[in-house]
Structures are given as C-alpha cells and as structure tokens.
C-alpha positions in Angstrom: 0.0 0.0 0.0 1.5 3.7 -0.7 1.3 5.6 2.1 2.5 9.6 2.3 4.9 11.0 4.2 6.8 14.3 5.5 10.5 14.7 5.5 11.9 17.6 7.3 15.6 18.2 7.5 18.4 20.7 9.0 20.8 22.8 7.1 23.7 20.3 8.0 21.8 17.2 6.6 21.9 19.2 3.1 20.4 21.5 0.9 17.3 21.5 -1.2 19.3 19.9 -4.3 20.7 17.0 -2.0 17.3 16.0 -0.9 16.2 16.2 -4.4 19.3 13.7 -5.4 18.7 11.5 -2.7 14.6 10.9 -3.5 15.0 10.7 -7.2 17.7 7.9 -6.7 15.5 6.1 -4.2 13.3 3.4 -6.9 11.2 3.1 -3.1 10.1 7.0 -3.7 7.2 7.2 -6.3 6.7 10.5 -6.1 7.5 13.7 -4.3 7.3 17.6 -4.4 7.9 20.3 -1.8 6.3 23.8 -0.8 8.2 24.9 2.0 11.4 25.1 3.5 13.3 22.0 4.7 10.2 20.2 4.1 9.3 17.7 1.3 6.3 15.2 0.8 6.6 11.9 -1.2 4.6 8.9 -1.5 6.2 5.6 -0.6 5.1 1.6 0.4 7.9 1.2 2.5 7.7 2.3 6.5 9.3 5.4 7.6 11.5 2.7 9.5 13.0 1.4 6.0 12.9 4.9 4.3 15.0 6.3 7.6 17.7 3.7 7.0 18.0 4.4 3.3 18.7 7.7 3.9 20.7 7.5 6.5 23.0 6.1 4.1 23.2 9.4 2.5 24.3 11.1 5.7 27.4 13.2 5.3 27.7 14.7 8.6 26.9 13.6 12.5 25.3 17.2 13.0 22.7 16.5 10.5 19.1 15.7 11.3 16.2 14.4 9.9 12.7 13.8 10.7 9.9 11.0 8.2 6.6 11.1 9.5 3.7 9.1 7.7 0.7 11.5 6.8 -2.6 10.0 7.9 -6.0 11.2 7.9 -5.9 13.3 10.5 -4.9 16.2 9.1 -5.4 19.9 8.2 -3.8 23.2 6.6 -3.6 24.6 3.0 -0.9 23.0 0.4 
C-alpha cells in the first residue's frame, strides 16, 4: 500500500538539491514535491522505518538531522 509522508531536515543534513538527489535515486520513492522550506512530501510503500535507514546512508555529517513522519488522515492546513 502507498502511504505519504513528511520529510523535514536541517541545514547540516543538506540543501534543497541534495534532498532532491537523494529521493530521485531512491526506486522506493514514487513520487515527491515540496512547498516549504526544509520540508518535502513523497509517496512511498515502504515504513518510515526502512525509508529512515535508506537515507541514512546518505548522511554526510553527524550534526545532520532528519525527521519521516507518515501523513494520515488526521490532518489539516492549506498546500
């Protein structure tokens, strides 16, 4: 089942560009797109579990942070 998510991310984890690397070479990522700052949505049938380990193997530096939390249907706002 594809289920959505939220990535959020520091400065020190990378840039816009990085993130945009990372999900386009992830074949587990079907789609994505972002809106705000340090913020990115993408669809996915893996868990936030597996998707945190794949991108942990694009970690560059310890400082960096990251944050995948599935979007359910409790939800609200305006994007």
């Amino acid at each position: 089942m594809v289920k959505l998510y939220l990535l959020v991310y520091s400065n020190l984890f990378g840039d816009r560009e990085f993130i945009k690397e990372i999900l386009d070479n992830l074949p587990e990522v079907k789609k994505w797109r972002y809106d705000i700052p340090h913020c990115f949505y993408f669809s996915s049938e893996k868990t936030a579990r597996e998707l945190t380990n794949l991108f942990l193997e694009y970690k560059q530096s310890k400082e960096g942070r990251f944050f995948i939390t599935e979007i359910n249907r409790n939800f609200e706002g305006m994007l």
